[in-house]
HTML snippet that shows the backbone in 3Dmol.js (N, CA, C, O; Angstrom):
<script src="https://3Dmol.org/build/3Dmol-min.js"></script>
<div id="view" style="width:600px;height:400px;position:relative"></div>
<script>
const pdb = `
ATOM      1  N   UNK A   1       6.153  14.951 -13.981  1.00  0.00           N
ATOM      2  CA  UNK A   1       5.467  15.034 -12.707  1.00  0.00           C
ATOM      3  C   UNK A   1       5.395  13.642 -12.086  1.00  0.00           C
ATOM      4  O   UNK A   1       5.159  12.667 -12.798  1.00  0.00           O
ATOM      5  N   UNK A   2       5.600  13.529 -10.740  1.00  0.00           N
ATOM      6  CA  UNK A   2       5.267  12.315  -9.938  1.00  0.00           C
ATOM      7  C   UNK A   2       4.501  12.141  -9.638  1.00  0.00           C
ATOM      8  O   UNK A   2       3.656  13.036  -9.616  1.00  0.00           O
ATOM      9  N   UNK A   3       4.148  10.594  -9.083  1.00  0.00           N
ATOM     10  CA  UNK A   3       2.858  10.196  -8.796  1.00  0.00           C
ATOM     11  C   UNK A   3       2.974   9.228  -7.426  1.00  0.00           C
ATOM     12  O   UNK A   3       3.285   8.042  -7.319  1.00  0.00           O
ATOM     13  N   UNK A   4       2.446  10.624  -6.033  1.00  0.00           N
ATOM     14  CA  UNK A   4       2.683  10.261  -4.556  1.00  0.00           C
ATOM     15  C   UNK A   4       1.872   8.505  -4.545  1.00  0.00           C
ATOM     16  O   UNK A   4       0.750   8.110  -4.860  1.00  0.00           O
ATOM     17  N   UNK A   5       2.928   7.922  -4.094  1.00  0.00           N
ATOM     18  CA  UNK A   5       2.627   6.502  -3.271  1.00  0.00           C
ATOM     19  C   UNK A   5       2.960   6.407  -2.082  1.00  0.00           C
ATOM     20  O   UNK A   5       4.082   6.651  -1.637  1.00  0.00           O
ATOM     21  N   UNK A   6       1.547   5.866  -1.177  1.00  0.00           N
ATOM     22  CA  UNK A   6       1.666   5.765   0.236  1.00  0.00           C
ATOM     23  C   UNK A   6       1.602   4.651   0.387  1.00  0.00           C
ATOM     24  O   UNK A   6       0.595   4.106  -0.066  1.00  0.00           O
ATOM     25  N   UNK A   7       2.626   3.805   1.080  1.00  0.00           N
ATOM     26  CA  UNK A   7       3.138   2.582   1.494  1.00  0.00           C
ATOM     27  C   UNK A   7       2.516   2.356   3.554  1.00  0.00           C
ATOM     28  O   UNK A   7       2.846   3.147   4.438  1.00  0.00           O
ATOM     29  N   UNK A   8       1.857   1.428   3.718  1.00  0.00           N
ATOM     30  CA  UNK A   8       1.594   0.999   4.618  1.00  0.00           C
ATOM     31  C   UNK A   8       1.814  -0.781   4.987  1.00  0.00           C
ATOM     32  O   UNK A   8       1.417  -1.649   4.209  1.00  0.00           O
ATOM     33  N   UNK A   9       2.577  -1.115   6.428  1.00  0.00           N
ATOM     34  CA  UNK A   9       2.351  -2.437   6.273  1.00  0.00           C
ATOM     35  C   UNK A   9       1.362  -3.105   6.927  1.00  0.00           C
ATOM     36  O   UNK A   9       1.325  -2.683   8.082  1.00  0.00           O
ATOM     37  N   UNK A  10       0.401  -4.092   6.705  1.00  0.00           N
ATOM     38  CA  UNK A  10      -0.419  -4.569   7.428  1.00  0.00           C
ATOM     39  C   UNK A  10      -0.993  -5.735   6.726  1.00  0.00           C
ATOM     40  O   UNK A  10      -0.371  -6.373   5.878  1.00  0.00           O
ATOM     41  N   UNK A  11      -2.386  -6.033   7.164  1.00  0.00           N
ATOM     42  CA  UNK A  11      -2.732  -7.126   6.644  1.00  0.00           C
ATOM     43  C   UNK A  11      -4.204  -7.146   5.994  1.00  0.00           C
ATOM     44  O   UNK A  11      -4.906  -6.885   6.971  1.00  0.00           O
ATOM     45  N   UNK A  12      -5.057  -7.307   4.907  1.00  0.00           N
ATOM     46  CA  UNK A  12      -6.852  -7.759   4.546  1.00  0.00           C
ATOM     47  C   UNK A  12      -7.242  -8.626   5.425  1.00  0.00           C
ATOM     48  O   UNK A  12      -6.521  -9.547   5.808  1.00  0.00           O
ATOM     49  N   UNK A  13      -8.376  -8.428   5.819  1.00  0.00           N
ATOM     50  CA  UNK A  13      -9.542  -9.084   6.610  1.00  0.00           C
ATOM     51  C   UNK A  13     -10.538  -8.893   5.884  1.00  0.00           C
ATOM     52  O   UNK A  13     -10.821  -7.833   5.325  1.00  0.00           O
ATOM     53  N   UNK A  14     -11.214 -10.033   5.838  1.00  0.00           N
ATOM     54  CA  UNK A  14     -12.899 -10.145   5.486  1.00  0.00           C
ATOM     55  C   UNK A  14     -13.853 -10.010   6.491  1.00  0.00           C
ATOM     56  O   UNK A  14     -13.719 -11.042   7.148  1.00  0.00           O
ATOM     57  N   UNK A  15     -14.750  -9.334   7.005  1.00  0.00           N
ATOM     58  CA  UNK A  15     -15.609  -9.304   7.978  1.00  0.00           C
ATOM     59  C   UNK A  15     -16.878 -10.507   7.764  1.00  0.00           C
ATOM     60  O   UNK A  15     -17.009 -11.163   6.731  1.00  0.00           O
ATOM     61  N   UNK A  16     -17.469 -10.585   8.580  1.00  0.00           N
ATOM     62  CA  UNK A  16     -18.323 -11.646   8.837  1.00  0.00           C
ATOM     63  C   UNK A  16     -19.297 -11.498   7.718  1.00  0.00           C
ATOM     64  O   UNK A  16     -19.753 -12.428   7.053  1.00  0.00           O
ATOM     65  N   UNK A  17     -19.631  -9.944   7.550  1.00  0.00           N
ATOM     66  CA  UNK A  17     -20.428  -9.531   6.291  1.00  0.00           C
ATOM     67  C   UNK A  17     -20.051  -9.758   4.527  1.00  0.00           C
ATOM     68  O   UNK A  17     -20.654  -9.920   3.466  1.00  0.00           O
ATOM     69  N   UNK A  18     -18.442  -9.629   5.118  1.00  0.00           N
ATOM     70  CA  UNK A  18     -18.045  -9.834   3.185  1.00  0.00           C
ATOM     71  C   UNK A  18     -17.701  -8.320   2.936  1.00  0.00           C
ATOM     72  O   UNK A  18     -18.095  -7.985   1.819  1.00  0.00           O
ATOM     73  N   UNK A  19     -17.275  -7.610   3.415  1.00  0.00           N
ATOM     74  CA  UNK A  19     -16.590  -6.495   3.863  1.00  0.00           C
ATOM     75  C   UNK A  19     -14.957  -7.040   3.601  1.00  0.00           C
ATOM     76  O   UNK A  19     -14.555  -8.198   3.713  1.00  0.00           O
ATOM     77  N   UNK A  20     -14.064  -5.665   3.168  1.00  0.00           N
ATOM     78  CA  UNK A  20     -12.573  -6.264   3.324  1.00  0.00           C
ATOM     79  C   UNK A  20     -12.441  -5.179   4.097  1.00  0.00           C
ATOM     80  O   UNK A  20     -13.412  -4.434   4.235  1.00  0.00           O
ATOM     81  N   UNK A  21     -10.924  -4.836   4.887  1.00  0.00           N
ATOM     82  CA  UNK A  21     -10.961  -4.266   5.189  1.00  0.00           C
ATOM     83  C   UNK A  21      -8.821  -4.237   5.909  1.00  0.00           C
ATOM     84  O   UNK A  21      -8.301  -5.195   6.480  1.00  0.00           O
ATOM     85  N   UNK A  22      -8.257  -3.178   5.669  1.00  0.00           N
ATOM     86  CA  UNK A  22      -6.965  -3.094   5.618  1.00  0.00           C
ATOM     87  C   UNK A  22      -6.971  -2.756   7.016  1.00  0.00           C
ATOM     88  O   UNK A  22      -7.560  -1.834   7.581  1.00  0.00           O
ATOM     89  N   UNK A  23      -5.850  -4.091   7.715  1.00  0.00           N
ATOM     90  CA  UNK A  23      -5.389  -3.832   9.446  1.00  0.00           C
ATOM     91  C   UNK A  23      -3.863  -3.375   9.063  1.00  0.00           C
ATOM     92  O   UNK A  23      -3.198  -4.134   8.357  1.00  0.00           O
ATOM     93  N   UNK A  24      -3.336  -2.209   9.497  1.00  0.00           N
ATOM     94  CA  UNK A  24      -2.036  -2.033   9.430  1.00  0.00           C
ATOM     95  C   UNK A  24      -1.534  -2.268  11.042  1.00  0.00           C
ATOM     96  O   UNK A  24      -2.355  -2.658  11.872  1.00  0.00           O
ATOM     97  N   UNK A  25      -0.028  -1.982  11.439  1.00  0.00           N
ATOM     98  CA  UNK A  25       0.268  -2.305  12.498  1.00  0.00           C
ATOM     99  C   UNK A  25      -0.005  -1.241  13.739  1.00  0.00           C
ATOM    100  O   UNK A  25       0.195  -0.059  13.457  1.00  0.00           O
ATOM    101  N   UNK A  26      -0.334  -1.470  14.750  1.00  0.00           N
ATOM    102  CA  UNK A  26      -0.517  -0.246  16.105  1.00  0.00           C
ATOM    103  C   UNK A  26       0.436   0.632  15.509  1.00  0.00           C
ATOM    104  O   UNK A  26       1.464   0.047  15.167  1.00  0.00           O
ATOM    105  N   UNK A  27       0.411   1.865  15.279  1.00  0.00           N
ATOM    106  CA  UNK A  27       1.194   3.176  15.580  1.00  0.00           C
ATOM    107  C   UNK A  27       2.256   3.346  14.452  1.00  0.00           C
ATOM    108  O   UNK A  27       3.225   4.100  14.544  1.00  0.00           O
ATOM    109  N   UNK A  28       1.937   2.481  13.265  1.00  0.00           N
ATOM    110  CA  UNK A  28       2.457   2.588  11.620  1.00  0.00           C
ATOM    111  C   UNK A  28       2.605   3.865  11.095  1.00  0.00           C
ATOM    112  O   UNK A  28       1.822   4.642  11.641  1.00  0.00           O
ATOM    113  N   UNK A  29       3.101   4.237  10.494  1.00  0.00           N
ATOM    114  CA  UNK A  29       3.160   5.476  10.162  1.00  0.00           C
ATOM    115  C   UNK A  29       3.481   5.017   8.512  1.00  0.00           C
ATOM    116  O   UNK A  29       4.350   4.188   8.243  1.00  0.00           O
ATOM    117  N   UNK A  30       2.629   5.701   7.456  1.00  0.00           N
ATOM    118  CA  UNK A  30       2.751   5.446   6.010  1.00  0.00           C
ATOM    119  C   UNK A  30       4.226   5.864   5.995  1.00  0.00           C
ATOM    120  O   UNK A  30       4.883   6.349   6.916  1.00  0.00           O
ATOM    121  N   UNK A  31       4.663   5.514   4.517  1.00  0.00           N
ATOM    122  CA  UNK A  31       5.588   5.863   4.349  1.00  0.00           C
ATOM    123  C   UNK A  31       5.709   6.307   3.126  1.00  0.00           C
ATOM    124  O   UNK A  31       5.692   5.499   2.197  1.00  0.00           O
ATOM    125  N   UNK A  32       5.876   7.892   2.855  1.00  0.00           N
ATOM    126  CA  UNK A  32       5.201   8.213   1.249  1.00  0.00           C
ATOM    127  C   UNK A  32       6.690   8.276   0.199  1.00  0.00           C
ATOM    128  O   UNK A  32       7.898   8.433   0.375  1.00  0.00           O
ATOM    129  N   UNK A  33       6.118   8.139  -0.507  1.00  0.00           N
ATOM    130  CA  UNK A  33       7.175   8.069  -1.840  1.00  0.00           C
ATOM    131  C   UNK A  33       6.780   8.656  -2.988  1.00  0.00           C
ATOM    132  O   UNK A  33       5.603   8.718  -3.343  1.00  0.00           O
ATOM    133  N   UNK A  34       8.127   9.295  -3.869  1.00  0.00           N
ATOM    134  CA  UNK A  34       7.223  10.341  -4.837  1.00  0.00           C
ATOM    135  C   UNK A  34       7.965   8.666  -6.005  1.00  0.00           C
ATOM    136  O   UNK A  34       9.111   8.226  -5.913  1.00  0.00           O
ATOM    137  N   UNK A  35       6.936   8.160  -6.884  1.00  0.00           N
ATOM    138  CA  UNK A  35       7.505   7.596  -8.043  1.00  0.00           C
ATOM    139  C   UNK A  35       7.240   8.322  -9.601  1.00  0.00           C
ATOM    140  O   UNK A  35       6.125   8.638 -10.016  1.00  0.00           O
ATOM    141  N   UNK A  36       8.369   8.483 -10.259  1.00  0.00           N
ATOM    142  CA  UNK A  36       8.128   9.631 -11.522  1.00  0.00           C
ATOM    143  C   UNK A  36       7.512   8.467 -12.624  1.00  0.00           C
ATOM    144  O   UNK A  36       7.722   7.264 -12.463  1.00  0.00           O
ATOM    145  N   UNK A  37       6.638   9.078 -13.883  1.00  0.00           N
ATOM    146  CA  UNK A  37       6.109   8.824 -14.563  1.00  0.00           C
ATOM    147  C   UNK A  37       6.919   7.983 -15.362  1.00  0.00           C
ATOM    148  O   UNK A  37       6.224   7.298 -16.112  1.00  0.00           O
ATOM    149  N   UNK A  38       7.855   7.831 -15.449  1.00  0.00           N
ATOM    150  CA  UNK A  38       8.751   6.778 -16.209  1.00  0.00           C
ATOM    151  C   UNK A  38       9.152   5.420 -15.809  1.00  0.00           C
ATOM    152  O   UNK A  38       9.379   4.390 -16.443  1.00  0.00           O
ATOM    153  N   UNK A  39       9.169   5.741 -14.535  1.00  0.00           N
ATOM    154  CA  UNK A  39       9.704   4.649 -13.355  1.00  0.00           C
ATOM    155  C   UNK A  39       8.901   2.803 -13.273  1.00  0.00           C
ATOM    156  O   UNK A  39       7.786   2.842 -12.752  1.00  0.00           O
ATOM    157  N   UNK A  40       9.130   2.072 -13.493  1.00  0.00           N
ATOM    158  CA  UNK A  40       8.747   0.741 -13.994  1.00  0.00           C
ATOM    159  C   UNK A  40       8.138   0.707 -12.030  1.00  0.00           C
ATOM    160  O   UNK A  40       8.501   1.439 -11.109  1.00  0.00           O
ATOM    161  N   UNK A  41       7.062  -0.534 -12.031  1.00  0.00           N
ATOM    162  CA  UNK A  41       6.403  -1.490 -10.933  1.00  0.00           C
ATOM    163  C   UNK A  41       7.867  -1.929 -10.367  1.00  0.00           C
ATOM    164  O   UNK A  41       8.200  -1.714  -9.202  1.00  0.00           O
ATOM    165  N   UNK A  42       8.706  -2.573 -11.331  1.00  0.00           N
ATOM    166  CA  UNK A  42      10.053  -2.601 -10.683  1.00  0.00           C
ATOM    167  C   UNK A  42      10.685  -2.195  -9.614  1.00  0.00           C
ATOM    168  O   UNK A  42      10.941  -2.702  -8.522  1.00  0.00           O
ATOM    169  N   UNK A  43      10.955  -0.878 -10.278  1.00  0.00           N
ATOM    170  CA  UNK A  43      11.312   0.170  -9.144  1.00  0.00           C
ATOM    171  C   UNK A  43      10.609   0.375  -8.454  1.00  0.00           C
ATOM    172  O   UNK A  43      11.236   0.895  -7.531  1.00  0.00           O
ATOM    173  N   UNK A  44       9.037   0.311  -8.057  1.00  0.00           N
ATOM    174  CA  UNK A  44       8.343   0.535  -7.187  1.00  0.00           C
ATOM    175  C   UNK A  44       8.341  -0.591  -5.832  1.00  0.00           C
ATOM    176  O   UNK A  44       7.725  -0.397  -4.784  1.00  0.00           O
ATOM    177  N   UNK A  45       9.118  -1.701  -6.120  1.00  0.00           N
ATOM    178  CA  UNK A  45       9.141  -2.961  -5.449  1.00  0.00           C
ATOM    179  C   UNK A  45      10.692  -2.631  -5.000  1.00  0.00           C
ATOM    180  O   UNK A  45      11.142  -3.217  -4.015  1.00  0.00           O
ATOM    181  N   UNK A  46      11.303  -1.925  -5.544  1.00  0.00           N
ATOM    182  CA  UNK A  46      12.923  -1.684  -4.667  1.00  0.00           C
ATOM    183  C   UNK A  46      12.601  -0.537  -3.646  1.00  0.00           C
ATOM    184  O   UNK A  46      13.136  -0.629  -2.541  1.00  0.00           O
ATOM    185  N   UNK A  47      11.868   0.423  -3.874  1.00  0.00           N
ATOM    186  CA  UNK A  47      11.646   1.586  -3.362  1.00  0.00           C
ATOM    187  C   UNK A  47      11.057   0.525  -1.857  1.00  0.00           C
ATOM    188  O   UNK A  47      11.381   0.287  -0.694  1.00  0.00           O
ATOM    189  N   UNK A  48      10.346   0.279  -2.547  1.00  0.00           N
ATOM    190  CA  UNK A  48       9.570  -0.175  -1.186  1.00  0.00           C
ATOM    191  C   UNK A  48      10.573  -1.356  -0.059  1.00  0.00           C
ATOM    192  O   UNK A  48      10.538  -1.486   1.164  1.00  0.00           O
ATOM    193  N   UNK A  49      11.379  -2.042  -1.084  1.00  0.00           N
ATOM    194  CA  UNK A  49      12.326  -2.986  -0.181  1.00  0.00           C
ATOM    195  C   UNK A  49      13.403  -2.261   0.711  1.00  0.00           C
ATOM    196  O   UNK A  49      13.751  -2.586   1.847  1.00  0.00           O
ATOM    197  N   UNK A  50      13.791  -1.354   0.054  1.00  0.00           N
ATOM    198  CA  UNK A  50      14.494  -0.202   0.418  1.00  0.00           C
ATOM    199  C   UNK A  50      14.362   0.221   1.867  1.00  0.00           C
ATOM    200  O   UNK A  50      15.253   0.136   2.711  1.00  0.00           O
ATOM    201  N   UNK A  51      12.856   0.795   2.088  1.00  0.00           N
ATOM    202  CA  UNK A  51      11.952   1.742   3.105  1.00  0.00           C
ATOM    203  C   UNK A  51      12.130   0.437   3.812  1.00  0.00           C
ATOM    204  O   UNK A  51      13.196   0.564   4.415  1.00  0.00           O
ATOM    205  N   UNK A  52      11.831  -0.290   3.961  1.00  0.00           N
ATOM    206  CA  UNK A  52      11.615  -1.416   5.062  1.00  0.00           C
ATOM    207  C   UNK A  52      12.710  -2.413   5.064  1.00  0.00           C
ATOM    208  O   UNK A  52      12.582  -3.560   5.492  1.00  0.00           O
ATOM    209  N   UNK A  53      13.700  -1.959   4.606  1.00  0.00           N
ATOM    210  CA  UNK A  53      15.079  -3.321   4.647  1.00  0.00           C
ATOM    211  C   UNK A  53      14.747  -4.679   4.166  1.00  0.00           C
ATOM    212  O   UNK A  53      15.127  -5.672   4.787  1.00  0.00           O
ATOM    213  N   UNK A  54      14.171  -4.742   3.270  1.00  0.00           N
ATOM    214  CA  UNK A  54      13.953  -6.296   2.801  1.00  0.00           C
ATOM    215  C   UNK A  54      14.494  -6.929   1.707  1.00  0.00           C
ATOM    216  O   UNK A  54      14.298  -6.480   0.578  1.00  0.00           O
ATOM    217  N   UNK A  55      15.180  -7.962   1.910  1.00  0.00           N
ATOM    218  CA  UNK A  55      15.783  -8.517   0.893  1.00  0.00           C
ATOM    219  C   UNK A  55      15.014  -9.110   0.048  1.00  0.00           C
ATOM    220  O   UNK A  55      13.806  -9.263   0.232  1.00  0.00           O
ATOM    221  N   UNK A  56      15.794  -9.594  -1.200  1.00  0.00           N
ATOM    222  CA  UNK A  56      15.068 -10.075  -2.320  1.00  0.00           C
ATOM    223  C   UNK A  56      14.413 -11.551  -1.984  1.00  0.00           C
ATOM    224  O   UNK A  56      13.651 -11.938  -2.869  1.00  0.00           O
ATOM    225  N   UNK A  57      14.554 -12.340  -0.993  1.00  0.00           N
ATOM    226  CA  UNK A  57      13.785 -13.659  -0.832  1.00  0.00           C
ATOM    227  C   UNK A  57      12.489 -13.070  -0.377  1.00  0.00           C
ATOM    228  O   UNK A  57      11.457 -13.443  -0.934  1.00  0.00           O
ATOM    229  N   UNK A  58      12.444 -12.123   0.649  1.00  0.00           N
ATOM    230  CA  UNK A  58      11.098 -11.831   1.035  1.00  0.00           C
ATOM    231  C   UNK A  58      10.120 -11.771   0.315  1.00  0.00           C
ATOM    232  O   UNK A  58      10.278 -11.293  -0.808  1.00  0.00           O
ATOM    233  N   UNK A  59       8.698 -12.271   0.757  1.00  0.00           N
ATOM    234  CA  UNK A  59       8.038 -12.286  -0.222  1.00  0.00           C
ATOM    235  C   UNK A  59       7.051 -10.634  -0.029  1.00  0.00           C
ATOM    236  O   UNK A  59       6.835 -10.113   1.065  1.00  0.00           O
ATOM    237  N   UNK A  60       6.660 -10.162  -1.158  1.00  0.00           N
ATOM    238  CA  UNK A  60       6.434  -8.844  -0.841  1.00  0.00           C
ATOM    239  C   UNK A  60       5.183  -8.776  -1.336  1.00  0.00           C
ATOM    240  O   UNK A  60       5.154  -9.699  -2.150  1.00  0.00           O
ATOM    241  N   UNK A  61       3.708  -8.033  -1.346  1.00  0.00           N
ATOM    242  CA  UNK A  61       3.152  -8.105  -2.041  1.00  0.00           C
ATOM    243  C   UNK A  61       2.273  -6.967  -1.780  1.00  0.00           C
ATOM    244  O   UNK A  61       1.726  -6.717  -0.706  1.00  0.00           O
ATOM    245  N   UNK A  62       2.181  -6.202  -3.028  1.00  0.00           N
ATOM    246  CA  UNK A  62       1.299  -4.705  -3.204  1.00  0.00           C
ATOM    247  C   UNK A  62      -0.177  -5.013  -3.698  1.00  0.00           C
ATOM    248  O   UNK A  62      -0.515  -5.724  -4.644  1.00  0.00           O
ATOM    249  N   UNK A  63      -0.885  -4.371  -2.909  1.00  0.00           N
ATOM    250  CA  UNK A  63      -2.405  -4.285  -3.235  1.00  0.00           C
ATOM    251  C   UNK A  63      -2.705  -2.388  -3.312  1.00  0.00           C
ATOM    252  O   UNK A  63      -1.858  -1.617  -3.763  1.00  0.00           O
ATOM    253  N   UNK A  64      -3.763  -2.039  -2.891  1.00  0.00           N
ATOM    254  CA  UNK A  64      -4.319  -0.465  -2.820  1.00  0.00           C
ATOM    255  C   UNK A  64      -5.473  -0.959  -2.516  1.00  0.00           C
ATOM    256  O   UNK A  64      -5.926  -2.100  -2.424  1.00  0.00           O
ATOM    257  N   UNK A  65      -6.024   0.479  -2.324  1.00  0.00           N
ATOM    258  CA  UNK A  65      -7.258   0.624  -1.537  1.00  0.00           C
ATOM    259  C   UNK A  65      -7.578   2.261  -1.682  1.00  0.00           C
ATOM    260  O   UNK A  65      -6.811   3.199  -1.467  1.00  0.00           O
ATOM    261  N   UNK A  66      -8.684   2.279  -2.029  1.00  0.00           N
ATOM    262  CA  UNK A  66      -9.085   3.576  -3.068  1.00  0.00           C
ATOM    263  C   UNK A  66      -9.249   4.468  -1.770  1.00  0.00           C
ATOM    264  O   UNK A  66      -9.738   4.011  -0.737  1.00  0.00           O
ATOM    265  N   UNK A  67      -8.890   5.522  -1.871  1.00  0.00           N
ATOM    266  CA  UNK A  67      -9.376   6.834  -1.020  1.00  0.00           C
ATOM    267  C   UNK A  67     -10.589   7.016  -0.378  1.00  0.00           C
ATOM    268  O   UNK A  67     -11.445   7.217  -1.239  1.00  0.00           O
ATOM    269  N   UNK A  68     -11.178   7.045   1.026  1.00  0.00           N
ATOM    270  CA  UNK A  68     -12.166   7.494   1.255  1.00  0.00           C
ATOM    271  C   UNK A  68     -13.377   8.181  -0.002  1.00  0.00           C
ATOM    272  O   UNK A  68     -14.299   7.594  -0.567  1.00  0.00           O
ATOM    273  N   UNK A  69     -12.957   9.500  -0.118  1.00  0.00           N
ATOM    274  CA  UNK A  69     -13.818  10.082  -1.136  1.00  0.00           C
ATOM    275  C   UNK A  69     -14.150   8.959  -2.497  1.00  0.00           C
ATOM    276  O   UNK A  69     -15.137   9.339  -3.127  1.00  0.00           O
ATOM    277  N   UNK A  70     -13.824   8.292  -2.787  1.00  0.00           N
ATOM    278  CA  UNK A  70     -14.219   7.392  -3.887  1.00  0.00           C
ATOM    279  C   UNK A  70     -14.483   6.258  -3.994  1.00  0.00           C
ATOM    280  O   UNK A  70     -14.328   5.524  -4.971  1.00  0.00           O
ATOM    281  N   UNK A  71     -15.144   5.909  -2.408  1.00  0.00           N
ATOM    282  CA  UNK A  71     -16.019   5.402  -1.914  1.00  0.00           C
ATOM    283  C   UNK A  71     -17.238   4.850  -1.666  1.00  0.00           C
ATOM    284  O   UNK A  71     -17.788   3.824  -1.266  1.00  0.00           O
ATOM    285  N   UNK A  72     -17.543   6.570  -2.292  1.00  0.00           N
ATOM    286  CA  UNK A  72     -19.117   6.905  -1.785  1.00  0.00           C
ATOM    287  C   UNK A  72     -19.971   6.281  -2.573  1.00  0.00           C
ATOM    288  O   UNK A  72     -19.602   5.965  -3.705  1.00  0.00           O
ATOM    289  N   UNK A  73     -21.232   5.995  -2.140  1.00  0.00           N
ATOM    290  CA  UNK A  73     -21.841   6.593  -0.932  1.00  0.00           C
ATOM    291  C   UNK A  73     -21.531   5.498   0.407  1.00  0.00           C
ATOM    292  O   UNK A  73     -21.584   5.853   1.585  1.00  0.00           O
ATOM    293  N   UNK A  74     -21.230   4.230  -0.019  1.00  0.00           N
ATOM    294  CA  UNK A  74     -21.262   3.141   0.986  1.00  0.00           C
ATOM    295  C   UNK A  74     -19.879   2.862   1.870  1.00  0.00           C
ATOM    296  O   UNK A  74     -19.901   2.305   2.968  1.00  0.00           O
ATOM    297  N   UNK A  75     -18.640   3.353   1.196  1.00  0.00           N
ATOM    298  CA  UNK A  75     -17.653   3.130   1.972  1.00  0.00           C
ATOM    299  C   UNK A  75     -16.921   2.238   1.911  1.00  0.00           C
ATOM    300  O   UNK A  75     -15.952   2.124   2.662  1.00  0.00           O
ATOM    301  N   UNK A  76     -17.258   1.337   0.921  1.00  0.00           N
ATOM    302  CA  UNK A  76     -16.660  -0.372   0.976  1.00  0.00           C
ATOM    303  C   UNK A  76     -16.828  -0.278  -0.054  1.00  0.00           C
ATOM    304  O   UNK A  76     -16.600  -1.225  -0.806  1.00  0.00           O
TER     305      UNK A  76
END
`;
const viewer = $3Dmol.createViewer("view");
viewer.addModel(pdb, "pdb");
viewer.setStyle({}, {cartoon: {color: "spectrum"}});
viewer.zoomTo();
viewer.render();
</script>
């Protein structure tokens, strides 16, 4: 079984409070990917160079950001 990864590009901000908070670009659209249970971080860094044409100098770098629902109660 796979395990859906949603790829977005954008950027972290800290708010004045100490809040983070993920800016992607105007009118981005994720870009989902199924990666199978075997599949190395590796491959998860070609997949992704792949989707967005980027060569290997680029510098690339994966973070996440937990789901709404697991959140709660505060959101941050």
């Amino acid at each position: 079984m796979g395990l859906l990864v949603r790829v977005l590009r954008g950027v972290w901000k800290k708010s004045g409070t100490g809040e983070w908070g993920f800016l992607t670009r105007p009118g981005e659209m994720a870009q989902e990917n199924v990666l199978q249970e075997n599949e190395s971080y590796e491959r998860l860094l070609e997949i992704v160079r792949a989707t967005y044409h980027l060569d290997d100098n680029t510098k690339l770098a994966l973070t996440f950001q937990f789901p709404d629902w697991m959140l709660k109660p505060n959101g941050n």
